[in-house]
C-alpha positions in Angstrom: 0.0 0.0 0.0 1.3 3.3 -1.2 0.8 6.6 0.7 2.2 9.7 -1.2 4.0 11.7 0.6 2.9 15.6 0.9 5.5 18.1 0.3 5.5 22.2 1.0 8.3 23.5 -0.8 9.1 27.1 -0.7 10.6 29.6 -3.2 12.0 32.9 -2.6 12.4 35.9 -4.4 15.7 35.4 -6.1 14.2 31.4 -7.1 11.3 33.1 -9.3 13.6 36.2 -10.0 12.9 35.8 -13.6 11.1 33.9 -16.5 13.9 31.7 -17.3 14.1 30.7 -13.4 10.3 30.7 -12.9 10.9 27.8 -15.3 13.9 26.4 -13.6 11.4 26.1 -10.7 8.7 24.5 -12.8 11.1 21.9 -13.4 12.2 21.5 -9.8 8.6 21.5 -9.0 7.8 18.4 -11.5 10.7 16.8 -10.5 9.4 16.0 -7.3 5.7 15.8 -8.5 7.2 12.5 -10.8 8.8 11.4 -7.5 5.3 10.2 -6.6 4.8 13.6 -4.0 1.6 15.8 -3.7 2.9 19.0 -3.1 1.9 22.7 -2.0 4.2 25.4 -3.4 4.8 28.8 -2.1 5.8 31.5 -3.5 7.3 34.9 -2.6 7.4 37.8 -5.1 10.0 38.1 -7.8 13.4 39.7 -6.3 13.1 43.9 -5.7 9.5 43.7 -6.6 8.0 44.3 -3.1 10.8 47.3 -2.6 9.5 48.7 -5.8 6.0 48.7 -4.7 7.0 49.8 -0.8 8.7 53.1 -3.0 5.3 53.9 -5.0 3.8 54.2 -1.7 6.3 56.3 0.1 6.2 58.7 -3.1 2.7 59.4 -2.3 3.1 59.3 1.7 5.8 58.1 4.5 2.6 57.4 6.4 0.8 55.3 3.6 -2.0 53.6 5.5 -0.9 50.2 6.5 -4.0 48.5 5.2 -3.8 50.0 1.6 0.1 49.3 2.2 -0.9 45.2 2.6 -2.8 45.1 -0.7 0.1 47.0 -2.7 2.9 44.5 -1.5 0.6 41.6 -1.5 0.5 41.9 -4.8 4.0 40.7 -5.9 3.4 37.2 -4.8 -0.1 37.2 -7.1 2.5 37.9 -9.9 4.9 35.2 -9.2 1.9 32.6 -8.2 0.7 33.5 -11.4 3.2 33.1 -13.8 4.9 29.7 -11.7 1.4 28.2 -12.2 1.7 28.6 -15.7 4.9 27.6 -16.0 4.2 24.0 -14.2 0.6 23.9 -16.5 3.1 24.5 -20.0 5.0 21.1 -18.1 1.7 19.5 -18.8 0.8 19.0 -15.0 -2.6 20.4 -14.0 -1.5 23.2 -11.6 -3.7 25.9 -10.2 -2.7 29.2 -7.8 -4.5 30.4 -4.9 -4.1 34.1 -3.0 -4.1 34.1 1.0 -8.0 35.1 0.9 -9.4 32.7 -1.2 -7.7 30.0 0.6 -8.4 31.5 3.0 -5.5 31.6 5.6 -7.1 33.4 8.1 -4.9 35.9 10.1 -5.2 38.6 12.8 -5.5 42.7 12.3 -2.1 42.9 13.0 -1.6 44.8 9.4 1.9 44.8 8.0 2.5 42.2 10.7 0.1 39.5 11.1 0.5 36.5 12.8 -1.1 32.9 10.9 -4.4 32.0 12.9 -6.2 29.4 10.8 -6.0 27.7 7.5 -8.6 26.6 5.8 -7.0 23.2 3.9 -10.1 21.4 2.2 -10.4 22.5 -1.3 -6.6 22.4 -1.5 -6.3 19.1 -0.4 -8.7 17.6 -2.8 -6.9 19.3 -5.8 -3.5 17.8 -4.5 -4.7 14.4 -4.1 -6.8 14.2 -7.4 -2.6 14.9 -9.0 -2.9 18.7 -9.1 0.0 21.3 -8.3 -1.2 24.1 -5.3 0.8 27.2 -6.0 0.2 29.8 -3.2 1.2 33.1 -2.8 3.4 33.5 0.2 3.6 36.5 2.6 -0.5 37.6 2.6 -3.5 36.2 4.3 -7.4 38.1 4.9 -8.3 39.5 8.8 -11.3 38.4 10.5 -12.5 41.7 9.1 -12.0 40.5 5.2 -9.0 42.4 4.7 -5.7 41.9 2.9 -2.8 41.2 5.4 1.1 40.4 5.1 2.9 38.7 7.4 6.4 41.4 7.8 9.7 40.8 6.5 10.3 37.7 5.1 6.7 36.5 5.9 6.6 33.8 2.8 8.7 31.8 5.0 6.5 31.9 8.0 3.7 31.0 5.1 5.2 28.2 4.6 6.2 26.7 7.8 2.5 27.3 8.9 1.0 25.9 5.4 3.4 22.6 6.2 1.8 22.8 10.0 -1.7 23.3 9.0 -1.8 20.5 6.2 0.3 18.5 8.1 2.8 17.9 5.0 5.8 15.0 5.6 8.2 18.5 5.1 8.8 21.3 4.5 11.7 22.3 1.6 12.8 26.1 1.6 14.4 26.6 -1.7 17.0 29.7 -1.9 19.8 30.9 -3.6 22.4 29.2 -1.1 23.4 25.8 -0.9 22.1 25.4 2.6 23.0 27.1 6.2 26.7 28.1 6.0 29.3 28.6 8.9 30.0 31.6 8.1 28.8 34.8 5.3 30.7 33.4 2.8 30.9 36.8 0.7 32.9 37.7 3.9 34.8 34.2 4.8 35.7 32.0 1.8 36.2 29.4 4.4 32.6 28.9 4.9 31.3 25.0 5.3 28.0 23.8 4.9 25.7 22.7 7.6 24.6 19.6 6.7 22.4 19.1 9.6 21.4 21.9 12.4 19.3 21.9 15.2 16.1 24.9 15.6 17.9 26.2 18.9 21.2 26.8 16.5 19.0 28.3 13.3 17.2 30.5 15.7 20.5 31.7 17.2 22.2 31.9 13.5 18.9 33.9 12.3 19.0 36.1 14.8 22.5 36.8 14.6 21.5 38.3 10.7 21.8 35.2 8.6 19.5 35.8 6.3 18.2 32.3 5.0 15.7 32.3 7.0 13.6 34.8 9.1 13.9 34.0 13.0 9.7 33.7 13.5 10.0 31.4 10.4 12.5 29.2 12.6 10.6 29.5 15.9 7.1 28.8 14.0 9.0 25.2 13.0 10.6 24.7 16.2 7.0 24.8 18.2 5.6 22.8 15.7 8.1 20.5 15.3 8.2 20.7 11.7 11.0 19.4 9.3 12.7 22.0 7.8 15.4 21.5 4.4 16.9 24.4 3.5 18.4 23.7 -0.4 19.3 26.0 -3.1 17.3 26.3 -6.7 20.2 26.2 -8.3 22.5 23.0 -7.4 21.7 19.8 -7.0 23.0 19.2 -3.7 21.3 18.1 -0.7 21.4 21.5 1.1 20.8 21.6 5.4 18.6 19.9 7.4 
């Protein structure tokens, strides 16, 4: 008897930074598909694209109002859903996207800054188990009150640790433009080694410190949760840190 496996894996700005690597991804994506895996993707929006948004709406005010502010930058990771989804269809898989409301992953009225209350995993898991691809956009969810939220910095990460919580996925696979968790910056040390494996308490420590593979809530959210984490890069083929 064959149970599939359920996979969240995670890509980040500089992963779907352009077309040609929104495709890489699509291949990545199918890759593990054909390795008999459901699997959720999330997305973040294509590199610089949320800073180029957060500038439109300092141009027009330095106190923006934060709830227009969450639809603005929500709307890079629509873009990147978009176009990944696509991508994986053009693959010939059947693939669909989904924003934070219509999901919904429910959040508080913390705008700017929400925290993940709820997700709502039904529909989603029907389309996974019936062979299709979920692509979801990262960093956004919908308040009680049935607006648009983001998560802060670095929130597709914490979308993803809660998405591999809430539908209870075998792991969760951050995909990044490193090969892993290094010893060291290795733009400052050359000397710096991989981590092959790392305990939460040490990522937490290492993320707060400023290393920026992951966002420290990110880490904390998988460390209460208990939740697998693989950090691996987009663009190697190596096994990356566990």
């Amino acid at each position: 008897y064959f149970i599939m496996k359920k996979l969240t894996l995670k890509f980040g700005g500089t992963s779907v930074g352009s077309i040609e690597k929104i495709k890489k991804v699509a291949n990545i994506v199918k890759k593990r598909k054909d390795e008999g895996n459901a699997v959720i993707v999330v997305v973040s929006a294509m590199s610089g694209v949320t800073n180029e948004l957060k500038k439109k709406s300092d141009l027009i005010s330095k106190s923006f109002d934060s709830k227009e502010l969450d639809v603005l930058l929500s709307s890079g990771e629509q873009i990147s859903s978009s176009l990944l989804s696509g991508a994986i269809i053009d693959l010939g898989i059947k693939a669909r996207s989904w924003l934070g409301w219509q999901i919904p992953i429910f959040t508080d009225n913390n705008h700017t800054a929400s925290k993940i209350v709820n997700i709502k995993t039904d529909e989603i898991l029907k389309f996974i188990s019936s062979g299709g691809v979920a692509v979801i956009a990262g960093f956004q969810g919908i308040s009680e009150n049935g607006r648009v939220t983001t998560l802060g910095r670095g929130g597709s990460d914490l979308s993803a640790v809660a998405i591999a919580k809430f539908f209870e996925t075998d792991s969760c696979e951050i995909y990044t433009d490193v090969e892993g968790i290094l010893t060291t910056d290795p733009s400052i040390n050359k000397s710096a080694k991989k981590i092959d494996k790392i305990s939460y308490e040490e990522m937490l420590e290492m993320a707060s410190l400023g290393a920026r593979v992951m966002q420290p809530n990110a880490v904390q959210a998988s460390m209460i949760n208990d939740i697998p984490v693989h950090v691996r890069s987009t663009f190697s083929k190596n096994p990356g840190t566990k």
